[in-house]
GUDREN-905007 format. One record per residue (C-alpha): residue number from 0; residue in one letter; z, y, x. Coordinates in Angstrom, 1 decimal. Each point is the difference from the previous one (the first is absolute). Layout:
// residues N
> n  res  z  y  x
> NUM  A  Z  Y  X
...
This chain:
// residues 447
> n  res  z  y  x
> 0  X  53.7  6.0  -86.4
> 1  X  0.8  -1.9  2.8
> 2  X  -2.7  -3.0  -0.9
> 3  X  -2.3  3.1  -0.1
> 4  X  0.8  1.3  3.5
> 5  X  0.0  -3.5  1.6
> 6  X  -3.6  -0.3  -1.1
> 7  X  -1.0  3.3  0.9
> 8  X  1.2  -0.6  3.5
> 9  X  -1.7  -3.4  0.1
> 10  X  -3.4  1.4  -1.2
> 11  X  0.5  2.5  3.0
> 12  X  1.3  -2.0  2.6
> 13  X  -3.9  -2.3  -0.6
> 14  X  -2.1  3.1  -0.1
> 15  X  1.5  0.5  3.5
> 16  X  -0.3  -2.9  1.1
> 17  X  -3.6  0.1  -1.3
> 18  X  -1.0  3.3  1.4
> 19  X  1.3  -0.8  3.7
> 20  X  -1.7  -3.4  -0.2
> 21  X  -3.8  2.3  -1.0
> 22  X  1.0  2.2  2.8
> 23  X  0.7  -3.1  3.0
> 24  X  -3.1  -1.5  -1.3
> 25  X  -2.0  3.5  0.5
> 26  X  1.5  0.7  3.3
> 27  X  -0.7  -3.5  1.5
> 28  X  -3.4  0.4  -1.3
> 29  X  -0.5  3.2  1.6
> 30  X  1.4  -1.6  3.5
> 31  X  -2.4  -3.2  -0.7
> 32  X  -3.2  2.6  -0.3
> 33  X  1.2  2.2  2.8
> 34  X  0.3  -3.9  2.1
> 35  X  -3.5  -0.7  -0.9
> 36  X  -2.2  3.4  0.6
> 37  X  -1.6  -0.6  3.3
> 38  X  0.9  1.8  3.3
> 39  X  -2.7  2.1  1.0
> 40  X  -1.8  -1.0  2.9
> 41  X  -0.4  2.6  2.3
> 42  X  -3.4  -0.5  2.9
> 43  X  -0.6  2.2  2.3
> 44  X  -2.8  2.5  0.4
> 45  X  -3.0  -1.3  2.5
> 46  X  -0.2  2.3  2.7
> 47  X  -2.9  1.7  0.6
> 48  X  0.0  0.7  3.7
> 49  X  -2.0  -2.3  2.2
> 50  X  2.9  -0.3  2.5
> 51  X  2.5  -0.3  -2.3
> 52  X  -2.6  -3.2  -2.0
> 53  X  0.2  -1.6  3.7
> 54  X  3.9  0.4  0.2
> 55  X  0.9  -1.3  -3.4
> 56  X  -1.3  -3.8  0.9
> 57  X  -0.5  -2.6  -2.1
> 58  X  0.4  0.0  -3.7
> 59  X  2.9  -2.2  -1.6
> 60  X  -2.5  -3.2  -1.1
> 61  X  -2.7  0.7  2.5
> 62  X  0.9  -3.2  2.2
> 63  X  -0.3  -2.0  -2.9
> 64  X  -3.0  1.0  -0.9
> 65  X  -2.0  0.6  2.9
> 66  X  -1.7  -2.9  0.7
> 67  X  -0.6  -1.1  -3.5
> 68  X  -3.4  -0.2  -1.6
> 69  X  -1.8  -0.4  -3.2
> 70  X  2.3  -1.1  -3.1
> 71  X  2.8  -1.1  2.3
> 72  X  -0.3  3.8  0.6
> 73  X  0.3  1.2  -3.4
> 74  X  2.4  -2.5  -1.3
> 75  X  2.8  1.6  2.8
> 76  X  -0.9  3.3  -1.2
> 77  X  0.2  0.0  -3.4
> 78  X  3.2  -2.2  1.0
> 79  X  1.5  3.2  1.8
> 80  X  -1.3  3.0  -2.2
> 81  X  1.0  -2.0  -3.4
> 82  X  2.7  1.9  -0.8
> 83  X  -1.8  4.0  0.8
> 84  X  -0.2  2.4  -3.3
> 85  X  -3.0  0.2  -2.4
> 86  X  -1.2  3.5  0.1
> 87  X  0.3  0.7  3.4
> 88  X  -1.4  2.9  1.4
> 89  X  -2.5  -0.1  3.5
> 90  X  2.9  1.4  1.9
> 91  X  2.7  -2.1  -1.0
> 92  X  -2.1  -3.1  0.5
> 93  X  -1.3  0.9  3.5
> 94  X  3.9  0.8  1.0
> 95  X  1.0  -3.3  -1.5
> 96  X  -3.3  -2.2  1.9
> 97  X  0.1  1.9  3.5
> 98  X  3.9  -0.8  -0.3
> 99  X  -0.9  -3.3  -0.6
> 100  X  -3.3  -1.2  1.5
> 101  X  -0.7  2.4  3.1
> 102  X  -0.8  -1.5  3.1
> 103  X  1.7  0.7  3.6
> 104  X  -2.6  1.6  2.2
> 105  X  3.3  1.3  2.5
> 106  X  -1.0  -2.9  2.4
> 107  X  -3.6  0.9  0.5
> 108  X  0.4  4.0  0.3
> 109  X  2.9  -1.2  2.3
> 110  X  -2.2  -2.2  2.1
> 111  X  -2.8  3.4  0.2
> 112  X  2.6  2.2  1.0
> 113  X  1.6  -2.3  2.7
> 114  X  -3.4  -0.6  1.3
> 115  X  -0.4  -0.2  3.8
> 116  X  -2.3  2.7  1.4
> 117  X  0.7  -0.5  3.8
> 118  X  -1.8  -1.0  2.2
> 119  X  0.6  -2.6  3.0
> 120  X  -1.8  2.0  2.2
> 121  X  1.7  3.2  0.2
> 122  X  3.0  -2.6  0.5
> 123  X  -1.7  -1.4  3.1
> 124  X  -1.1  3.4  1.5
> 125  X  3.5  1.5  -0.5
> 126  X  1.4  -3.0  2.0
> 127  X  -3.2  0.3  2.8
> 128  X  0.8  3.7  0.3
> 129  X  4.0  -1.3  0.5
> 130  X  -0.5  -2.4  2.6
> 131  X  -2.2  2.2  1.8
> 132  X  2.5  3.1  0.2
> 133  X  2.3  -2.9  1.2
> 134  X  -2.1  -1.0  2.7
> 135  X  -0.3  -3.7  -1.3
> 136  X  -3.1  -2.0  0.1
> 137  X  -2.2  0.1  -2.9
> 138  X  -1.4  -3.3  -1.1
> 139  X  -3.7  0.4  -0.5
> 140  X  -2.6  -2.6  -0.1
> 141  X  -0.5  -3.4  -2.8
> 142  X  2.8  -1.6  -1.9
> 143  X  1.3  -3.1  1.4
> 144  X  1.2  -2.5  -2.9
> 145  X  2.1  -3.1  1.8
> 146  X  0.2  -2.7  -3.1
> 147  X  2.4  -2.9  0.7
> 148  X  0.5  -2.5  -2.4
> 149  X  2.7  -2.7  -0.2
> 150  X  -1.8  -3.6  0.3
> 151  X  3.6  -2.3  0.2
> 152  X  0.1  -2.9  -2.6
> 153  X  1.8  1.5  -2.9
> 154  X  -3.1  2.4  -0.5
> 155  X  -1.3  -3.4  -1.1
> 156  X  2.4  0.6  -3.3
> 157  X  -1.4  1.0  -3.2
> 158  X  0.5  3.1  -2.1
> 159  X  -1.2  1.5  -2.9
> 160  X  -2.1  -3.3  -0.3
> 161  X  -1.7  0.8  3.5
> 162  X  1.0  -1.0  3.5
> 163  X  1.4  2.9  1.7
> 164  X  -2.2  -0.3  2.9
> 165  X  -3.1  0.0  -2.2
> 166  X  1.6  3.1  -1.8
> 167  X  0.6  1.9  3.1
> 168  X  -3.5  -1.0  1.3
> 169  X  -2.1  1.4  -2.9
> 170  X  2.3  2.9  0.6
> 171  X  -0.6  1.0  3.1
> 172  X  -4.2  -0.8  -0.7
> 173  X  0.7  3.2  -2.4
> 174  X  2.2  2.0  2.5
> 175  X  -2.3  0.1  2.7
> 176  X  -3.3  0.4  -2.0
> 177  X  1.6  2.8  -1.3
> 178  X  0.9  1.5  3.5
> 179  X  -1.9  3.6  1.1
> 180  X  -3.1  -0.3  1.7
> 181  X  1.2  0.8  2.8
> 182  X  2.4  -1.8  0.4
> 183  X  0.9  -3.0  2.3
> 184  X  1.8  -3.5  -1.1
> 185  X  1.5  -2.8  1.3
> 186  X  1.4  -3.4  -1.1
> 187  X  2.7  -1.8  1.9
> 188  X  1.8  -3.1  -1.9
> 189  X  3.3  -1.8  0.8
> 190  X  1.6  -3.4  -0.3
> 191  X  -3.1  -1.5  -0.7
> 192  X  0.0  -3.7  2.4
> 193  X  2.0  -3.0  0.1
> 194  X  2.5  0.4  -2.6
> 195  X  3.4  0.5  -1.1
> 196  X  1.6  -2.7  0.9
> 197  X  2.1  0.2  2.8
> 198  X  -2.0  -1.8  2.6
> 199  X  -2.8  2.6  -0.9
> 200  X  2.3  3.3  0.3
> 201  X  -1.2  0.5  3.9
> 202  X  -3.6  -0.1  -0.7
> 203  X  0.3  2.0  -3.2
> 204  X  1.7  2.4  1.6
> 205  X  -2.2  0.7  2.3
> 206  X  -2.9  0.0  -2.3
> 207  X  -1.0  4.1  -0.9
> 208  X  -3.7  0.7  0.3
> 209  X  -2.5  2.1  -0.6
> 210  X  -2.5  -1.0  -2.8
> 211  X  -1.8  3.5  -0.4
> 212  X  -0.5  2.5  3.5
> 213  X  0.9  3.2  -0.4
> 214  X  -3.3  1.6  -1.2
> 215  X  -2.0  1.1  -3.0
> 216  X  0.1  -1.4  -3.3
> 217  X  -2.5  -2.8  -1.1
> 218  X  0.6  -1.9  -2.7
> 219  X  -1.8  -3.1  0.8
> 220  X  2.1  -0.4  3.0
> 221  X  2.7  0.7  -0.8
> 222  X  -0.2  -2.2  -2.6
> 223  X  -0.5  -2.6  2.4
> 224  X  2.9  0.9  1.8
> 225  X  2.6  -0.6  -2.8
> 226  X  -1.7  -3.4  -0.6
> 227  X  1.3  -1.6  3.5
> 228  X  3.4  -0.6  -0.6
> 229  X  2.6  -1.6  -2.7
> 230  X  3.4  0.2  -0.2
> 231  X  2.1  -2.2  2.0
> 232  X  2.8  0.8  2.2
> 233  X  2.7  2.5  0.7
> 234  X  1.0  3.5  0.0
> 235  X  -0.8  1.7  3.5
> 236  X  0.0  3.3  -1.4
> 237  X  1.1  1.9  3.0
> 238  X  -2.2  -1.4  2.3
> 239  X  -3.4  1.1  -2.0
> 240  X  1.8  3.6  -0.3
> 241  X  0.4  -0.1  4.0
> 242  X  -3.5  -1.4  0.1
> 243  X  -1.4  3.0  -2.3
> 244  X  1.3  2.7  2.4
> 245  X  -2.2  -2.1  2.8
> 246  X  -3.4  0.5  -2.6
> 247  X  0.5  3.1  -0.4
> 248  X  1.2  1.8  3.4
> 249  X  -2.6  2.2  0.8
> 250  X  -1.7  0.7  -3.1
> 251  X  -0.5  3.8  -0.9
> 252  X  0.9  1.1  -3.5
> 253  X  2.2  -1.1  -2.9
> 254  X  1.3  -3.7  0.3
> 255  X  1.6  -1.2  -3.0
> 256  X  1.6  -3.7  -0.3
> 257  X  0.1  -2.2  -3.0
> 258  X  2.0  -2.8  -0.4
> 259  X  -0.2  -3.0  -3.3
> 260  X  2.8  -2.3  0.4
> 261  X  2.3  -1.7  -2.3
> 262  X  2.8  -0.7  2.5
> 263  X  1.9  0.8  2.8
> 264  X  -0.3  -0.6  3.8
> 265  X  0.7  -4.1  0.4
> 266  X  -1.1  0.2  3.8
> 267  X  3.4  1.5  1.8
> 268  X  -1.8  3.4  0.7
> 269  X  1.2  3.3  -1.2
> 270  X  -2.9  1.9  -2.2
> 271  X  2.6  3.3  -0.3
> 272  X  0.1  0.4  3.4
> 273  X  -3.9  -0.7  0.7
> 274  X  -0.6  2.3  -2.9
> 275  X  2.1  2.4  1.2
> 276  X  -2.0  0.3  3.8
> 277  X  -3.3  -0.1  -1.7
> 278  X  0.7  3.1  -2.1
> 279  X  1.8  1.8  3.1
> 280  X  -2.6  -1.4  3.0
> 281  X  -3.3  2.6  0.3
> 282  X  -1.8  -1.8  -3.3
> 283  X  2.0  1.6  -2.0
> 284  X  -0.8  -2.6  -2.9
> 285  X  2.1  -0.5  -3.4
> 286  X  0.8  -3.3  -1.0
> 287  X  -0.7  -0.4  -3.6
> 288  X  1.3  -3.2  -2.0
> 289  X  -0.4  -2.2  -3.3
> 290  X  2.2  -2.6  -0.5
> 291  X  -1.8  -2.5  -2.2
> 292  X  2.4  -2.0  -2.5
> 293  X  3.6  0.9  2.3
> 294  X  3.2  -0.6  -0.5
> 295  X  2.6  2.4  0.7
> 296  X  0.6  -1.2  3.5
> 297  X  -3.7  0.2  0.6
> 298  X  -0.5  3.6  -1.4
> 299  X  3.3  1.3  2.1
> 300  X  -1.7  -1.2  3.0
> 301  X  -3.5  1.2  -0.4
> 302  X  1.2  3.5  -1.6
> 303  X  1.9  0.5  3.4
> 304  X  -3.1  -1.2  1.8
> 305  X  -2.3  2.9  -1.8
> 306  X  2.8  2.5  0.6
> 307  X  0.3  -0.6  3.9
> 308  X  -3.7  0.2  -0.1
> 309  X  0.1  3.2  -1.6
> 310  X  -1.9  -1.5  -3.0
> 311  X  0.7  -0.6  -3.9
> 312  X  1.1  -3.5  -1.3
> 313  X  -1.0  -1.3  -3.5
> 314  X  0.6  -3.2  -2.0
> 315  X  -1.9  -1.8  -2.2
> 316  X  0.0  -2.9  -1.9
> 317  X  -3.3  -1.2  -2.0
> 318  X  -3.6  0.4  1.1
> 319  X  -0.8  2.9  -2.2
> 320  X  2.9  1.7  1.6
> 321  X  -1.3  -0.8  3.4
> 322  X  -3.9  1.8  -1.0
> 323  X  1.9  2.7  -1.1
> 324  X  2.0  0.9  2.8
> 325  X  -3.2  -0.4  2.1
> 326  X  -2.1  1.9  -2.1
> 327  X  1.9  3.0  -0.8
> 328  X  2.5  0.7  3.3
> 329  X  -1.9  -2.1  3.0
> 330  X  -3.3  1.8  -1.4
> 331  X  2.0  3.4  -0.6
> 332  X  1.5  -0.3  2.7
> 333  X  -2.9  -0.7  3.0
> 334  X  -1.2  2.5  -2.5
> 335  X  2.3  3.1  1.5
> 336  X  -0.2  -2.0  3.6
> 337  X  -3.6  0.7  0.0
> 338  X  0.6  3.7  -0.2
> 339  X  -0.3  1.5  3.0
> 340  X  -1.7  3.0  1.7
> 341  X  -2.8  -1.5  1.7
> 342  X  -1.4  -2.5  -2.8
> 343  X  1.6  1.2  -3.3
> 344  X  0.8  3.6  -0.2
> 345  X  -3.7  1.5  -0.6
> 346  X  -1.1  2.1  -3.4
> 347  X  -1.8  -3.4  -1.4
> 348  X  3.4  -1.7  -0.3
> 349  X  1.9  2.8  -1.6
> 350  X  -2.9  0.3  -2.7
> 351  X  -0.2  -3.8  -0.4
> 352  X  3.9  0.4  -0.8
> 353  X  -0.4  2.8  -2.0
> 354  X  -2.4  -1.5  -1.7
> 355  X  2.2  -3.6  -0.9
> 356  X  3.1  2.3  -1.0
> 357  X  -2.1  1.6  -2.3
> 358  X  -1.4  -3.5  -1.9
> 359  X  4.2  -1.1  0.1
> 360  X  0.6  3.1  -1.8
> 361  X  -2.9  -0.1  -2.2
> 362  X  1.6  -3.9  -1.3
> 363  X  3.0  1.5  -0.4
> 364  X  -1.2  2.7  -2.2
> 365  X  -1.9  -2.6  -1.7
> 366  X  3.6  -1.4  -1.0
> 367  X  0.9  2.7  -1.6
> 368  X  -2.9  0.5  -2.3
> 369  X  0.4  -4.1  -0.8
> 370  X  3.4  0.7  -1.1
> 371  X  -1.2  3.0  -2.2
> 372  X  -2.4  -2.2  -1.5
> 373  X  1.8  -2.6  -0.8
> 374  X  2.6  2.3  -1.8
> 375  X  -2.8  1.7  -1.6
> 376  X  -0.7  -3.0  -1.3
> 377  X  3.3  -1.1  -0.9
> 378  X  1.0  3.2  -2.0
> 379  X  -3.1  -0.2  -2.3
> 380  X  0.8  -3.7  -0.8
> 381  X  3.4  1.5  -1.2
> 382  X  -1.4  2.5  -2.0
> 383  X  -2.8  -2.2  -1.7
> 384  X  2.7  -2.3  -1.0
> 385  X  2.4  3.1  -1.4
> 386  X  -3.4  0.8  -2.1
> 387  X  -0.1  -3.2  -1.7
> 388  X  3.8  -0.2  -0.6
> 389  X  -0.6  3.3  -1.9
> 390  X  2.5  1.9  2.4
> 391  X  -2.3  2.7  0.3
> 392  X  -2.7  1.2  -1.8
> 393  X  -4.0  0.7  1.0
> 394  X  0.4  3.4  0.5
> 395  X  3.3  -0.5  2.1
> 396  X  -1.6  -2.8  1.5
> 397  X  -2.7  2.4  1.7
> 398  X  2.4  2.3  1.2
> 399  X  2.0  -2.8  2.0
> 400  X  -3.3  -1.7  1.3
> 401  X  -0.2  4.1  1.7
> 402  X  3.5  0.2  1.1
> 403  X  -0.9  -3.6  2.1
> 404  X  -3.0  1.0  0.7
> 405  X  1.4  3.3  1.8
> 406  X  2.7  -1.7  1.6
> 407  X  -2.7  -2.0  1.5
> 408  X  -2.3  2.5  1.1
> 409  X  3.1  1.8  1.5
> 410  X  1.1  -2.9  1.8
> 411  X  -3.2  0.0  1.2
> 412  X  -0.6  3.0  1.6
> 413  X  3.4  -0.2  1.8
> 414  X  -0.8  -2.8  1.9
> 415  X  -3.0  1.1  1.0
> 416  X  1.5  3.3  0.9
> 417  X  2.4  -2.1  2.2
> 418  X  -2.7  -1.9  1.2
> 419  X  -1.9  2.8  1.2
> 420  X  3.0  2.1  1.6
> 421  X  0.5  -3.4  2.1
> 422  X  -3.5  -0.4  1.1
> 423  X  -0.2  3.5  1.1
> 424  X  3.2  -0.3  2.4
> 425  X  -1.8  -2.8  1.1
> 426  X  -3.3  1.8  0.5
> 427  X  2.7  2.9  2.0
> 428  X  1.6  -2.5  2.1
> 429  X  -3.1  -1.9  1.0
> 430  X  -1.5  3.4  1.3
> 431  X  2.9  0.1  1.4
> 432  X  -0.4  -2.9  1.9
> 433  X  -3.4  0.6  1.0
> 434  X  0.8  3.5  1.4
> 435  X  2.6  -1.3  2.4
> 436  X  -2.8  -3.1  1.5
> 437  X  -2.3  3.0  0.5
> 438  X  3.1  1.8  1.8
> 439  X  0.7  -3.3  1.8
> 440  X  -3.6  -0.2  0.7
> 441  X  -0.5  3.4  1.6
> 442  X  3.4  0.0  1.7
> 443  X  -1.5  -3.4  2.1
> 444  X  -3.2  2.0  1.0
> 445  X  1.8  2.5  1.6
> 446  X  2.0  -2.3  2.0
């Protein structure tokens, strides 16, 4: 009895053992199965909404992709959009591209919305009709540009491969071809004899001359002019400022002075203070400078030279940026000098202006549709790929070419919408513009 009841309890104490052993096994195969089911990937629903396709931006693998062509192109893609679902639906895969491939057109609408529509003349005849109800003197008559350019011996150094006296000479050539038509130039140079050796610092410093009159642009002349000296000697920057007030005392209109040098005052003088009298005395001039390859003593010196004149100071420091400083603010700036009520303000120039913002905004628009393009082009190179990976099927496959084809055409007609809205405040403000000359106009026949 007891033998019997010893094995009994065995027998049941295995079964147990058994049973619990199936029931671990089951459980941690449950866990494993739950481990390896995978997390569903949630992607969010394109929007629909023109403004809200501009604010959403870039799509997560658009950078990477952009500029890629051809099978470089398609390798990336089908390197990204591997891992999508067979059987998707149109939907599903045009949430899942746009998310991924859409391109950023927020810089271009930006750049069309921030779009300048002002113009420089209503600037100019706000400030004539200020100085007249404060009695001052209105400047009328040509603008008067005073060039002087540094000639001393360390515009004999080189940079960007060029010397910067040849730099700064070809230039100026551009500068002052590029002047109005009406307007007047001059050339005086500096530091241009003996040299700068000590024995020579007298008769360097003495040495600031006039190359080009004060007159009318012509370019064979004044190519000539800029042909008659190298440089040489030392810095007598003051004394050619002094010299400049001389040139221009007397002359009606705008005068404007530009300085090229690429260091500071070596001849004792002070150019802040002679700076400072020229912009105060009855010319009235601004004493604009570049500094040409400075260092930081340089640039502190000139910059306070530019300020006492009542000018701007820039510095630059290879050829290109040299052209560049002259093209866009010299040019822009004898640009707004020009403007004043006896040459500039007329209906012509208004329309002229009107007529340039209008191409500017135009290229910008153009932008816009370039970037829609090239997404267009971008999100069908997606979907072609999906096809072939058997994601989607033909009949899904024509839906989603719709759904980017409507996104497209909506994008579209937004920007052109935008485009239009812009041009039209444009069109408003230039008649504007034109209604106050004619007010002008009349208001100086009846006095």
């Amino acid at each position: 009895m007891n033998k019997s009841s010893n094995l009994f309890a065995v027998i049941f104490i295995v079964l147990l053992l058994l049973l619990t052993a199936c029931s671990t096994e089951k459980t941690a195969s449950d866990t494993d199965e739950k481990k390896k089911e995978p997390k569903k990937e949630t992607v969010e629903k394109a929007p629909t909404d023109p403004e809200e396709m501009v604010k959403q931006g870039a799509g997560k693998y658009n950078e990477k992709v952009k500029d890629l062509e051809g099978d470089a192109l398609d390798k990336e893609i089908n390197k990204i959009t591997k891992n999508y679902p067979k059987g998707m639906k149109a939907e599903e895969a045009f949430n899942r591209i746009v998310a991924g491939f859409a391109a950023n057109h927020q810089p271009g609408f930006q750049e069309l919305e921030d779009f300048d529509i002002s113009f420089e003349e209503v600037e100019a005849y706000e400030k004539y009709q200020e100085e007249s109800e404060d009695g001052e003197e209105k400047k009328e008559g040509p603008l008067n540009v005073a060039i002087l350019l540094d000639a001393s011996g360390s515009m004999a150094g080189k940079v960007s491969g060029t010397d910067k006296m040849t730099a700064a000479k070809e230039a100026l050539k551009k500068f002052a071809g590029g002047l109005p038509d009406d307007a007047n130039v001059m050339l005086r140079v500096y530091g241009h004899k003996g040299s700068n050796a000590d024995k020579d610092k007298k008769v360097s410093c003495e040495s600031t001359e006039v190359m080009y009159p004060l007159g009318a642009y012509n370019e064979g002349t004044f190519r000539q002019s800029l042909s008659k000296f190298k440089p040489t000697g030392w810095t007598p920057l003051a004394a050619s400022i002094e010299a400049a007030e001389k040139d221009l005392q007397g002359k009606e209109g705008n005068n404007v002075i530009y300085i090229v040098s690429d260091g500071i005052e070596t001849c004792d003088g002070n150019p802040v203070e002679a700076a400072k009298k020229l912009h105060e005395s009855n010319i009235k001039a601004e004493v604009n400078i570049i500094g040409f390859d400075v260092d930081n003593e340089s640039q502190q010196q000139l910059k306070a030279v530019a300020e006492a004149g009542g000018g701007e100071f820039q510095s630059v420091s290879s050829q290109k940026e040299l052209f560049d400083e002259v093209d866009s603010n010299w040019s822009e700036a004898m640009h707004d000098a020009s403007i004043n009520w006896s040459s500039s303000m007329d209906s012509s120039s208004v329309n002229w202006s009107s007529s340039g913002k209008g191409h500017s905004m135009r290229k910008v628009y153009s932008k816009i549709l370039d970037s829609l393009i090239d997404e267009f082009g971008l999100l069908r190179s997606v979907k072609m790929e999906l096809y072939k990976k058997e994601k989607l099927s033909k009949e899904e496959l024509e839906k989603l070419d719709d759904l980017i084809s409507e996104r497209n055409k909506t994008l579209k007609e937004y920007a052109s919408q935008k485009h239009d809205a812009r041009q039209e405040e444009l069109n408003q403000e230039t008649d504007r513009v034109l209604k106050l000359i004619d007010e002008y106009a009349e208001d100086a026949r009846v006095e």
